[in-house]
C-alpha positions in Angstrom: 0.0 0.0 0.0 1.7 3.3 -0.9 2.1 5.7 1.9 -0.5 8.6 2.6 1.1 11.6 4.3 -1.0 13.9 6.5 -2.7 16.0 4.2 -4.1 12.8 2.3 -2.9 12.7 -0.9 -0.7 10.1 -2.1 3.0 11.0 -3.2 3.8 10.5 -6.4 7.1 11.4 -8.5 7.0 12.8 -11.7 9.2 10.8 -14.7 12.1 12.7 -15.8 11.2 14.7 -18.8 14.8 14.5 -20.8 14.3 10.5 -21.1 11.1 10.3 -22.3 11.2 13.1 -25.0 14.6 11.0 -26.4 12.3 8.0 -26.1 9.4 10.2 -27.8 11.9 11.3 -30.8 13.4 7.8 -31.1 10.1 6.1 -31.6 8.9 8.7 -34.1 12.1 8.2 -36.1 11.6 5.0 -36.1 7.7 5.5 -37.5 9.0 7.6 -39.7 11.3 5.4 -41.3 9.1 2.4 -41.5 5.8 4.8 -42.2 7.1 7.6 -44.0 6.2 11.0 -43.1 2.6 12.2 -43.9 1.6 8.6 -41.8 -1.2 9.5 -39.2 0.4 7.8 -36.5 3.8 9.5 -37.5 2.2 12.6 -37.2 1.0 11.6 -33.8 4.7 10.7 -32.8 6.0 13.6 -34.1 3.8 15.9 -32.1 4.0 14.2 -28.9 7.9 14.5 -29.4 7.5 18.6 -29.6 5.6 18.5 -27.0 8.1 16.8 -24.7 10.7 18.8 -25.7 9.1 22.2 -25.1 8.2 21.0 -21.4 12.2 19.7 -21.3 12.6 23.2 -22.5 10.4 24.7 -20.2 11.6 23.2 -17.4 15.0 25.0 -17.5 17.1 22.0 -19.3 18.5 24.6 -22.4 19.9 22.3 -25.7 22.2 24.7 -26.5 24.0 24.9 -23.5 24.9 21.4 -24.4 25.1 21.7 -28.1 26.7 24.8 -28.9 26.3 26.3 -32.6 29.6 25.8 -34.7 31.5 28.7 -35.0 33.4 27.9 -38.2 33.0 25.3 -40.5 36.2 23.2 -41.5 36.1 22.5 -45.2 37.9 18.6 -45.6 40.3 18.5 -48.4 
């Protein structure tokens, strides 16, 4: 039985966002390859996969801090 505190409610804990929007993108890359991309249900992955990442986003964890922009691109010879 999970444990009640004193004001009743039972205490949950929220899923960390960042691994289920990766989980989100993976599974609507993979729908997307099997699919292709004007699929219903890929459409459906693809949203629920934007929508994870704008709460990621909007819970303070910024991309960019981890993936910086280049700043120059190398040319290979």
């Amino acid at each position: 039985m999970p444990a009640v505190p004193r004001t009743g409610r039972l205490t949950t804990t929220r899923p960390d966002p960042i691994p289920a929007a990766r989980r989100a993108a993976s599974l609507a890359r993979r729908a997307a390859a099997r699919h292709g991309p004007r699929h219903p249900a890929v459409r459906a992955a693809l949203h629920l996969a934007a929508a994870l990442a704008a709460r990621v986003w909007d819970t303070g964890h910024r991309v960019t801090a981890l993936h910086p922009a280049p700043t120059s691109r190398q040319e290979h010879s």
